[in-house]
Backbone as a printed PyTorch tensor [residue, N CA C, xyz], in Angstrom:
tensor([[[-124.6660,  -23.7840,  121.0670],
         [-123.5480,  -23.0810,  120.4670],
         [-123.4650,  -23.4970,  119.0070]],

        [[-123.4430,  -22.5110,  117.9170],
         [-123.1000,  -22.9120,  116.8340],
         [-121.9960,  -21.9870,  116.2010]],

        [[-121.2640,  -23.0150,  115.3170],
         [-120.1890,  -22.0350,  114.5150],
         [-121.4040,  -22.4750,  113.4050]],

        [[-120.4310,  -20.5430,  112.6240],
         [-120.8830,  -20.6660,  110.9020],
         [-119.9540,  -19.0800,  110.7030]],

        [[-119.7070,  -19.5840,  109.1480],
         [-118.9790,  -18.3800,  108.6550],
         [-119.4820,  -17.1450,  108.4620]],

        [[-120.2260,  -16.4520,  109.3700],
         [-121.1640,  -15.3610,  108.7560],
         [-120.4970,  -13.9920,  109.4430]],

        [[-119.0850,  -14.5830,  109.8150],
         [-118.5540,  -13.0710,  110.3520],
         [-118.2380,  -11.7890,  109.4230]],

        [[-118.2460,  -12.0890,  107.9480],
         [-117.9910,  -10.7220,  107.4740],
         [-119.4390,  -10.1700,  107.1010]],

        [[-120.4960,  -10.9880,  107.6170],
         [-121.5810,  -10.2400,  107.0040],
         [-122.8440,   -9.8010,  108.0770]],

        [[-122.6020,  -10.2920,  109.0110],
         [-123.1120,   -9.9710,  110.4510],
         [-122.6230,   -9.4250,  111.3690]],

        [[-122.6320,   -8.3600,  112.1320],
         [-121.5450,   -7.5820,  113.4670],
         [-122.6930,   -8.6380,  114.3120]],

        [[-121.5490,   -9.1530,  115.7150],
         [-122.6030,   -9.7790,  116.7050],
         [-123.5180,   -9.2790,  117.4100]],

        [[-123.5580,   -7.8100,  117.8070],
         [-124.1980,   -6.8280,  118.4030],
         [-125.5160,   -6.8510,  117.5790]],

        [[-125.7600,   -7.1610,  116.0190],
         [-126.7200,   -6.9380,  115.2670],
         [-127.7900,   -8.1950,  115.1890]],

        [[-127.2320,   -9.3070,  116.0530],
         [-127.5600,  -10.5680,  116.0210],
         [-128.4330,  -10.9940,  117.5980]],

        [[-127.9970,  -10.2340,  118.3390],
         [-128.2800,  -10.3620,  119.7210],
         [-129.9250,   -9.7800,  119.4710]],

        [[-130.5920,  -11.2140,  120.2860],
         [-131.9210,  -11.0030,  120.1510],
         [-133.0190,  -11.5920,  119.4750]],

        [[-132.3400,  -11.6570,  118.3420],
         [-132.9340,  -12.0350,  116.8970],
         [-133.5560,  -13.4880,  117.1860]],

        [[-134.4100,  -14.2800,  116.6100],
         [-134.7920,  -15.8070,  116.2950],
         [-133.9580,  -16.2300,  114.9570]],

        [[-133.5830,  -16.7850,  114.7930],
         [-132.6540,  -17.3340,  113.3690],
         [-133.5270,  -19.0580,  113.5300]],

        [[-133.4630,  -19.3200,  112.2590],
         [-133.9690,  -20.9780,  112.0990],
         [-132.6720,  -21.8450,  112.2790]],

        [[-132.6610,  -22.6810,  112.7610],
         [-131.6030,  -23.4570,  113.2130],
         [-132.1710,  -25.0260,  112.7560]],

        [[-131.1610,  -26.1190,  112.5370],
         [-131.1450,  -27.7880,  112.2650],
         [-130.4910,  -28.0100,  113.3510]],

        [[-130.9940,  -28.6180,  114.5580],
         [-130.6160,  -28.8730,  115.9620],
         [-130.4950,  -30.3920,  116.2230]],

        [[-130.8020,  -31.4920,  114.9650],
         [-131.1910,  -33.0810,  115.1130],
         [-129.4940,  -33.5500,  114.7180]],

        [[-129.0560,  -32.6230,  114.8230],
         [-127.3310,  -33.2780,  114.0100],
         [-126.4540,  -33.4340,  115.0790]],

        [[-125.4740,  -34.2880,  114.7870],
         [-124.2130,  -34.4970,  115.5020],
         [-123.5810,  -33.4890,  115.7280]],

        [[-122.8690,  -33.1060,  116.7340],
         [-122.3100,  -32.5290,  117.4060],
         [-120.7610,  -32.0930,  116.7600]],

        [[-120.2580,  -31.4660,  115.6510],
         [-119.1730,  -31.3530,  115.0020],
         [-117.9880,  -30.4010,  115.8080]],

        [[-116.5680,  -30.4200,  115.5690],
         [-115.7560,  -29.6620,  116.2780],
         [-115.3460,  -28.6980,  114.7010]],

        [[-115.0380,  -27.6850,  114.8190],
         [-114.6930,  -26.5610,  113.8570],
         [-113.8220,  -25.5700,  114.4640]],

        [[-112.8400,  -25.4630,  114.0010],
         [-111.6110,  -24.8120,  114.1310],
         [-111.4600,  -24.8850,  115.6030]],

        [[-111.6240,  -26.1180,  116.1510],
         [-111.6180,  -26.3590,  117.8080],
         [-112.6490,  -26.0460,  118.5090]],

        [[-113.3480,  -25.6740,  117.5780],
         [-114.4480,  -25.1500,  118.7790],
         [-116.2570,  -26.2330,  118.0950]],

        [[-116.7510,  -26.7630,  119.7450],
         [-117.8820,  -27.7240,  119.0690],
         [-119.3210,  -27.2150,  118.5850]],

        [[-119.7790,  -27.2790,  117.3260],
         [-120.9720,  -26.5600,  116.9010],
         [-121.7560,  -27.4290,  117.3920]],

        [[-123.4430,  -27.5370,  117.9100],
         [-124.0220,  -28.2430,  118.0260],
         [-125.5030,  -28.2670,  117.3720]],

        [[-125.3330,  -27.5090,  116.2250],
         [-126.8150,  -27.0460,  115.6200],
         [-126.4040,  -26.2870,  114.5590]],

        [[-126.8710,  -26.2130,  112.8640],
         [-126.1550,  -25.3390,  112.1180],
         [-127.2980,  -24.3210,  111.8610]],

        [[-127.1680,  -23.4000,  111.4990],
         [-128.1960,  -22.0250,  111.0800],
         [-128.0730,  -22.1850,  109.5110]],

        [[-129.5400,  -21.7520,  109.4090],
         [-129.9790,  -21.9380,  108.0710],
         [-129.9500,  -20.1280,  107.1850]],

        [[-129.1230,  -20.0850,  106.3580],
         [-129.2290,  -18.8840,  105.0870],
         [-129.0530,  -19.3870,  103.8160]],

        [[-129.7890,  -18.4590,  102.9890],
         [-129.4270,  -18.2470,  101.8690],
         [-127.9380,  -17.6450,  101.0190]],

        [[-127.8970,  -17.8730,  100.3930],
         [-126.6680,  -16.9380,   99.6810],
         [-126.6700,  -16.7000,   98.3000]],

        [[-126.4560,  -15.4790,   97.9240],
         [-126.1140,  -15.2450,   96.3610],
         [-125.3230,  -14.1090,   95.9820]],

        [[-125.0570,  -13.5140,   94.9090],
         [-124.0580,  -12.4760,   94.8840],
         [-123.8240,  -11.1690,   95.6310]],

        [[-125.0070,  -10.9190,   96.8980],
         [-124.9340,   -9.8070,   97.3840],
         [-124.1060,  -10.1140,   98.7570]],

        [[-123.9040,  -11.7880,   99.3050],
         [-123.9380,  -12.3820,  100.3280],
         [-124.6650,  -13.3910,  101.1820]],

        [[-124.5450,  -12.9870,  102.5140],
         [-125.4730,  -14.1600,  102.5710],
         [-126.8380,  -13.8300,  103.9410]],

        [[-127.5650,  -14.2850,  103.6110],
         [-129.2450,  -14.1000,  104.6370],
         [-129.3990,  -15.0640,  105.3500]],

        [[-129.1850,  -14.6090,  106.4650],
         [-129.8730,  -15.7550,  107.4520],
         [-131.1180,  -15.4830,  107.5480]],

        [[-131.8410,  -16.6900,  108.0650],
         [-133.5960,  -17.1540,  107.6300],
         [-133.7090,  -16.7660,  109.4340]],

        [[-134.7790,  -16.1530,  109.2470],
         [-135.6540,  -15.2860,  110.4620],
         [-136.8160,  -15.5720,  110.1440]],

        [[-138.1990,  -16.1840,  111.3830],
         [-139.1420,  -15.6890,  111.5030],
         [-139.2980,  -13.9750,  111.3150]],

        [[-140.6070,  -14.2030,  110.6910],
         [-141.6670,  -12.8930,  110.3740],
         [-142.0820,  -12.4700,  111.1720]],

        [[-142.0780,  -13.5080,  112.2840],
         [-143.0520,  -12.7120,  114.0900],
         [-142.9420,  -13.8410,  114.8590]],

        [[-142.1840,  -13.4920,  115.8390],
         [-142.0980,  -14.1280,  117.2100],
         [-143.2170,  -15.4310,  117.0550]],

        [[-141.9510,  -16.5980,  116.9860],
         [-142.2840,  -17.9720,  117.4410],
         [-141.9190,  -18.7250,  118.5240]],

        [[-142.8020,  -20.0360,  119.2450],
         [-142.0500,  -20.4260,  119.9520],
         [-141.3130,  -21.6020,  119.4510]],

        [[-139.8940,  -21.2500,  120.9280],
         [-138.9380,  -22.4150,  120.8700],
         [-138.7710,  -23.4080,  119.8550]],

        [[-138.0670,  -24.1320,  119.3660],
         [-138.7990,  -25.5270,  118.9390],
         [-139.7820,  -25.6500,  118.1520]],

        [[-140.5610,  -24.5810,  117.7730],
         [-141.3580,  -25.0110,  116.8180],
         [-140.8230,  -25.4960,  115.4760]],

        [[-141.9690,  -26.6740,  114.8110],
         [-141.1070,  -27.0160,  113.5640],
         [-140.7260,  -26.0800,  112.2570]],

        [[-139.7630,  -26.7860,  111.4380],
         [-140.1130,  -25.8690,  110.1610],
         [-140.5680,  -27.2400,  108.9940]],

        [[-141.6870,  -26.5370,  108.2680],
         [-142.2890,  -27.2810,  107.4280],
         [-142.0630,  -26.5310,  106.2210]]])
């Protein structure tokens, strides 16, 4: 489960499915009551913000270098 602020720029329906890169080695934080356990990795600049996607189906766990 992770929180992140990406609700005005993602509908969840558009997300379902997808691979997103995730930092999964972190502590376990609580956010607005609710516990994140992994944060997702985007970019951001004046248009908003990009979450980081594989180019083609990886597995699980693989690293990022």
């Amino acid at each position: 489960q992770i929180m992140a602020g990406i609700k005005n720029f993602y509908k969840k329906e558009d997300l379902l499915g997808k691979e997103i890169v995730v930092v999964d080695n972190l502590e376990s934080v609580v956010l607005r009551g609710v516990e994140s356990q992994a944060m997702l990795l985007a970019a951001q600049d004046e248009a908003g913000i990009c979450l980081i996607m594989p180019d083609r189906e990886v597995k699980f766990g693989s690293p990022v270098k």
